[in-house]
N, C-alpha and C positions, 0 to 999 in steps of 0.2 A: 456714502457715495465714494469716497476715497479708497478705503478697503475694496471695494467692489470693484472700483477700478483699477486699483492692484493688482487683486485675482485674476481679473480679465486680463491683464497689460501678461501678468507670469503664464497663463495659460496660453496664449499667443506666440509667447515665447519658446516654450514648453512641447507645442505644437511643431515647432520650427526648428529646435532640436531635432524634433523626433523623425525628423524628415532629414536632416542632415546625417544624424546616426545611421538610416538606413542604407546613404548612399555612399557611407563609411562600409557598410557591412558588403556594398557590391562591390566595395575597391579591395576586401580583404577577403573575399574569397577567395577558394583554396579550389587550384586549374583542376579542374577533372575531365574535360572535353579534348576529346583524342584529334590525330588530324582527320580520322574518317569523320566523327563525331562536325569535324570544322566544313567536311566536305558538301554534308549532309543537311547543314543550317545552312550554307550561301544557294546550293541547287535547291533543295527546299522553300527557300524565298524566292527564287527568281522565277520559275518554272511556277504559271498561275494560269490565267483568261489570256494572258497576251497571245502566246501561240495559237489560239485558238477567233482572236480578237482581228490581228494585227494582219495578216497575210492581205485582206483585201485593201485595208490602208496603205499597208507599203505600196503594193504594187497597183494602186491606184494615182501613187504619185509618181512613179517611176517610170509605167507603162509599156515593162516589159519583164519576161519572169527573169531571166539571167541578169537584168539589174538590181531585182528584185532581192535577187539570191545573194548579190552582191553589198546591197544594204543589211541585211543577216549578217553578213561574212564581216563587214567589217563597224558595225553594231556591236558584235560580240567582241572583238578586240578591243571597242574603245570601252567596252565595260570593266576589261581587264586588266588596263592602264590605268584607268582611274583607282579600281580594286587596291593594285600596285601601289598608288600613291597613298592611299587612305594605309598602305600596313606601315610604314614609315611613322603618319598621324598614329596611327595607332598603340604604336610601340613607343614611339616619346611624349602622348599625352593621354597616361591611364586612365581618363577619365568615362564614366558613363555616358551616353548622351549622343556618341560617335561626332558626327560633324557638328552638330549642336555644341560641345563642349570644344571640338575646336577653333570655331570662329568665338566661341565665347574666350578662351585662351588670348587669339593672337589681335582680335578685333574689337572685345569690348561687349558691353551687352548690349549694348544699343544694334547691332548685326545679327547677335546671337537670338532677340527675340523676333526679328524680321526671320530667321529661320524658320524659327519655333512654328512663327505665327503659319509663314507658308504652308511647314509639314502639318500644321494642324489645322488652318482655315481651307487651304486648297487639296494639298494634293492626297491626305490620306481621306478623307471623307468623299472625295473626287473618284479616287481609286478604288471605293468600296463601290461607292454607284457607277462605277463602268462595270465591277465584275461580276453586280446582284442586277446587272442589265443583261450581260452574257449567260447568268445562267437563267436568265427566263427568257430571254430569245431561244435557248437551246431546248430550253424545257416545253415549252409552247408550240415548236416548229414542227414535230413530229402530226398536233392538230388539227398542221393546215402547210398541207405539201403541198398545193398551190400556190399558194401565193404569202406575202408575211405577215406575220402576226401584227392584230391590229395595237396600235402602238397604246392605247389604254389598256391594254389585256398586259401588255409589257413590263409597263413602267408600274402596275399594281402589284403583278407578282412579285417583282423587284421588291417592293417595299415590303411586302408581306414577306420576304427573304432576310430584308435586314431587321425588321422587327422580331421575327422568329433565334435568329441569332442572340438579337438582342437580349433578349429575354434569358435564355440558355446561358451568355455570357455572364449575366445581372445572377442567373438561378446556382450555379453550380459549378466552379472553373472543371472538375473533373469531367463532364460533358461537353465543354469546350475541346477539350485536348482531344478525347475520342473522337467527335464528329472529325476532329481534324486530322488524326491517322488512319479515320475511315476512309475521308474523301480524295485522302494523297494519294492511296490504294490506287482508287481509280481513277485519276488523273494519269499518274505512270502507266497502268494495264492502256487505259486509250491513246497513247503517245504511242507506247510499244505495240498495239494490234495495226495502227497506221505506217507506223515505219517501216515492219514486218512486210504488210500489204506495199508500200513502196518499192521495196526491195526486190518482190516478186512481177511486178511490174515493169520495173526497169530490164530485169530477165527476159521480159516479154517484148522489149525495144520500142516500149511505148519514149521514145523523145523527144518526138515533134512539135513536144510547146517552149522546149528550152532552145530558146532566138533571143536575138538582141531588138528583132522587130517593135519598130513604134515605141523607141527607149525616149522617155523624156528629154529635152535641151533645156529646158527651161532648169536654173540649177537652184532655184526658190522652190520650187516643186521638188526635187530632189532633197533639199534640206528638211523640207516638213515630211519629207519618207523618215525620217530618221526619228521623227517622234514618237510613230508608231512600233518601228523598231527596238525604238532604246526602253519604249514601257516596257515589251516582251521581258527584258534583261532587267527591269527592278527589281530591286534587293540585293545586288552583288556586295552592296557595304552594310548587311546586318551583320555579318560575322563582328564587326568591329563595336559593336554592342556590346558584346558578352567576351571581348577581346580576352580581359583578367582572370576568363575560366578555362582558357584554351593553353592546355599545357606547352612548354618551352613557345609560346608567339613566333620569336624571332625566329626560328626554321621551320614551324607548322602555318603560321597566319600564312607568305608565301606561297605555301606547296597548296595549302587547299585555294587560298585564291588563283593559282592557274589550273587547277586540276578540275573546279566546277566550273571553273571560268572557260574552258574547251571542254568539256563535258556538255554543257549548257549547250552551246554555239552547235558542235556538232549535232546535238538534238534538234536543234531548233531547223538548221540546215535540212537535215534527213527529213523533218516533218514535212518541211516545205515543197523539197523535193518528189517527196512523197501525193503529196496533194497535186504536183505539176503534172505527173503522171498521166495522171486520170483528166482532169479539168482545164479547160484552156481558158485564157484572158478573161474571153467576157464572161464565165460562169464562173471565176472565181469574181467578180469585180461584181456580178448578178447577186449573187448568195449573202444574206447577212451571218448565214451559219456555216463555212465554208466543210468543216465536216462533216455537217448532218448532209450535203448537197454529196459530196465524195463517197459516202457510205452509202447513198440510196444507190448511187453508179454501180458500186460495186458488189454490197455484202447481200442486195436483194431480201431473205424474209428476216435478218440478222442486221438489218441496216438499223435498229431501233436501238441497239447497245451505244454507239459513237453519242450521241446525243444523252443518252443517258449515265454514260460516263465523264460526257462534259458538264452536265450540268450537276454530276455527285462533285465534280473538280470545280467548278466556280463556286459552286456552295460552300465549299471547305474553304475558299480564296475569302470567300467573303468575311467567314469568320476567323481565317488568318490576322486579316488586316484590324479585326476587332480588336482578339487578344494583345497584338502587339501596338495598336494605336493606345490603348490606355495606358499601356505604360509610359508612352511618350507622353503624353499628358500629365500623369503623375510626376513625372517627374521635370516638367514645366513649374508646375505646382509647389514643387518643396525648393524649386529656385526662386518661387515668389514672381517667377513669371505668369503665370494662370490662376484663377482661383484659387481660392484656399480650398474650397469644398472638392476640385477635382482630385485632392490627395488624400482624403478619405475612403475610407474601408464597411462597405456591409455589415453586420455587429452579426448578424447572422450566417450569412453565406460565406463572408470573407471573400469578397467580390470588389472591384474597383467601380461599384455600379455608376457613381455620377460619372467617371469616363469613359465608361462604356455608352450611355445613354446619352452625352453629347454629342459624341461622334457619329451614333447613328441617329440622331436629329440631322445634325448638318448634313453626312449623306440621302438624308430622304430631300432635303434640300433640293442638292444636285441632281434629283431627280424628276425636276421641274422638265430637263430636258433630255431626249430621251435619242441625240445623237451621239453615239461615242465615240466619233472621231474629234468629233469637236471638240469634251471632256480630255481626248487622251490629248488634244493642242493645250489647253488651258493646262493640265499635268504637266506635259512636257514641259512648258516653259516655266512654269517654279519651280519646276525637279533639278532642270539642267543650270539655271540660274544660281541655284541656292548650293547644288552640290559642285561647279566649278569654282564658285567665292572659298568653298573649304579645300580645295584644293589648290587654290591658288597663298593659303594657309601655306605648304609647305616651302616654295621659296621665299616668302617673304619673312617665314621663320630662321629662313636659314641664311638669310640676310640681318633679322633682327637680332640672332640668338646663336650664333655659331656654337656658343659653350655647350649647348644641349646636348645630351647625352642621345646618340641616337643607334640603337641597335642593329634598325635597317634602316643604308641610307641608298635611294633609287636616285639615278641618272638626274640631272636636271632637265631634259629633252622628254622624258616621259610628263613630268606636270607643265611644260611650254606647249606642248603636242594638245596635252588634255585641255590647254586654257584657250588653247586656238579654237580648234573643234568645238568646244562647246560656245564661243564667240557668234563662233559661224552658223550652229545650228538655234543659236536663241534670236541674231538679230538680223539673216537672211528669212525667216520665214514668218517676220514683219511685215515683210513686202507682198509675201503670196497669203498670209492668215492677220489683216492686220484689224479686224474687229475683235478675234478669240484674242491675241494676245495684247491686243488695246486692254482691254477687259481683266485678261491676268494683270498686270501690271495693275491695274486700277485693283483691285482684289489687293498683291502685295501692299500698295501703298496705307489702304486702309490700316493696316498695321504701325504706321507712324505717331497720327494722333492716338491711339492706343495706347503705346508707351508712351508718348508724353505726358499724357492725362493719367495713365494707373501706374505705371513701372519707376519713369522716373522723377517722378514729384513726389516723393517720400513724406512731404506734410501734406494729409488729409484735414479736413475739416472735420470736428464731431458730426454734424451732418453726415459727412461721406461714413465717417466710423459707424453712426448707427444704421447708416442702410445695411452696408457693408455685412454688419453683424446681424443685422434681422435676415438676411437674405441665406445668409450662411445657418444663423439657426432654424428657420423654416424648412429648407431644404433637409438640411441633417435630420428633422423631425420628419417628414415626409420619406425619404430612405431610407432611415434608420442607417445613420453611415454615423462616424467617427475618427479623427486622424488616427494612423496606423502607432501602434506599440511597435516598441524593441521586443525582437523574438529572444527567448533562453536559445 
């Protein structure tokens, strides 16, 4: 029994190496990612369902298009700031993980897995079911131009989207990548046939829905526009992921975060404007689909493309969010934050199957409910929560740690500006949403007892150890998974 449990005690160990090695191996890689290459991963992430999501949210809370247009205009800036702040984080803490690895720097893990836990209980599995909602609103809408798809028709296809994923993801990563530079394809061609069509439009002095009429007062309503808003703009901080492969940082991280970061904006802008055109108030505020509603207006026997170009674009979003949610998990995993089994590897596919397959559990989850404004409330408020605590990392860093070496160092008015704003839009719209983010909140806190009980009580009970390890060999047997080897 001794020996045995030796073996076991080194294999554990062994395990936990081999997960630290790897995350050795992504701090020494060798930059190859250009600043196009930088421009191309932050637009790439941000640019998903939202544009196509978010227009009737905004300017449902707004209640007018030129405030409407206004929350875009200045959504996009504050994505920019923030951006701004994380290349400072960026550049003085090499680490994987991006905010994850800096609240665990300046705050401790006890913050770092209230993170964790967020990005992985709430908001990416949340984020999958808003977008594998979108593309079956979109995909279903063409069968029923009268009136909307019935919401069990919805919320199935949805899941038969993330299981389909699912599978692909678990079968083959080469498949993954492809579906996903097929459906970027058409994500872009549907942006660019719309704003094209805007453009032509505007030629033709269609203006007359751009008023300031019946602008919201209420400024609780105003602040929950901004959640709808700032999802459109998620992902302006994945460049800071893969910061150690983007050659010279200190003058590229910058230039591509302003460069996608008004890239972005003005996109998003044109689209909007573009749909104001054609649609007024209440049939943008009418439509769950407000493209497929815009295209019937306009493209007549060609109206059938928008719709089918959005829903090749939410499908690819959906499977976005797959590929890169396992690695967040993985790498929860070799910090000994997450199972041990989510750091495991397919022995066949070479696939991150158990975190692929968690993730899309918990999104089928989220699919219990099939409104997604409400979804993008409960998102918003862990997103903006969790990503102003890592920004509020850099003054207090720069209060704890003068000596640090910092290659960019930004204004202190930029993260005062960011700590504000995000204050204002997480706990003004308590007041106008205070069941959804009653509810978030209760969601983050579940995360406390969690590390108390698994993270930070270090002595288990042989009890806990042999669940522990039955549950871990069972699983392994059933996937045929393995912790990952050191590559040659």
């Amino acid at each position: 029994m001794g020996k045995e449990k030796n073996l076991e005690m080194d294999i554990i160990k062994e395990n936990h190496a081999l997960c630290d090695k790897n995350e050795d191996d992504q701090v020494e890689l060798k930059p190859k990612m250009t600043l196009l290459n930088g421009v191309t991963v932050i637009v790439g992430s941000i640019i998903g369902s939202g544009i196509f999501v978010s227009p009737s949210g905004v300017l449902k809370e707004t209640g007018s298009v030129n405030m409407s247009l206004m929350v875009w205009i200045i959504s996009g800036v504050f994505s920019m700031i923030g951006a701004y702040c994380y290349a400072e984080l960026g550049c003085m803490i090499k680490k994987t993980g991006a905010d994850y690895a800096y609240i665990m720097v300046t705050f401790g893990k006890f913050l770092a897995f209230i993170r964790l836990w967020v990005e992985c209980i709430i908001v990416r599995p949340c984020s999958q079911a808003i977008v594998a909602l979108t593309f079956s609103i979109y995909a279903t809408k063409p069968f029923f131009p009268e009136c909307d798809p019935p919401d069990e028709a919805v919320r199935l296809l949805a899941a038969i989207c993330i299981c389909i994923l699912a599978f692909i993801n678990c079968w083959e990563v080469k498949w993954a990548t492809f579906v996903q530079d097929i459906f970027t394809y058409a994500k872009l061609l549907a942006l660019f046939i719309i704003i094209a069509t805007g453009v032509v439009q505007l030629g033709n002095g269609k203006v007359e829905n751009f008023t300031w009429e019946n602008t919201e007062s209420d400024v609780t309503k105003i602040a929950l526009s901004f959640y709808s808003g700032l999802f459109a703009y998620n992902g302006w901080n994945y460049l800071n992921f893969v910061i150690e492969e983007l050659q010279d940082p200190v003058k590229n991280l910058p230039r591509a975060i302003a460069i996608s970061c008004i890239l972005v904006t003005v996109v998003y802008v044109l689209t909007n404007i573009a749909f104001y055109t054609t649609l007024s108030v209440p049939e943008v505020l009418g439509s769950e689909a407000v493209a497929v509603t815009f295209a019937e207006r306009l493209y007549g026997r060609f109206a059938f493309m928008i719709p089918v170009f959005v829903a090749m674009s939410t499908f690819g979003g959906v499977n976005g969010i797959l590929l890169t949610s396992s690695r967040l998990f993985y790498a929860g995993a070799c910090e000994g934050q997450m199972p041990e089994i989510l750091s495991m590897i397919q022995v066949k596919k070479m696939t991150p199957a158990p975190a692929v397959l968690i993730v899309a559990l918990l999104s089928l989850v989220y699919l219990c409910s099939s409104d997604i404004f409400r979804l993008i409330t409960y998102v918003g408020f862990a997103t903006w929560v969790s990503i102003g605590l890592a920004v509020f990392c850099l003054p207090w860093l720069r209060w704890k740690h003068p000596e640090w070496n910092r290659p960019i160092k930004v204004h202190l008015i930029f993260p005062v500006l960011y700590i504000i704003a995000t204050i204002f839009i997480t706990i003004v719209p308590m007041i106008a949403s205070p069941v959804e983010t009653g509810i978030g909140i209760a969601i983050i806190a579940t995360g406390v007892p969690v590390y108390l009980l698994f993270i930070a009580r270090t002595q288990k009970s042989e009890l806990e150890k042999k669940i522990i390890d039955s549950c871990n060999t069972a699983l392994q047997k059933l996937l045929v998974v393995m912790p990952p080897t050191k590559q040659n």
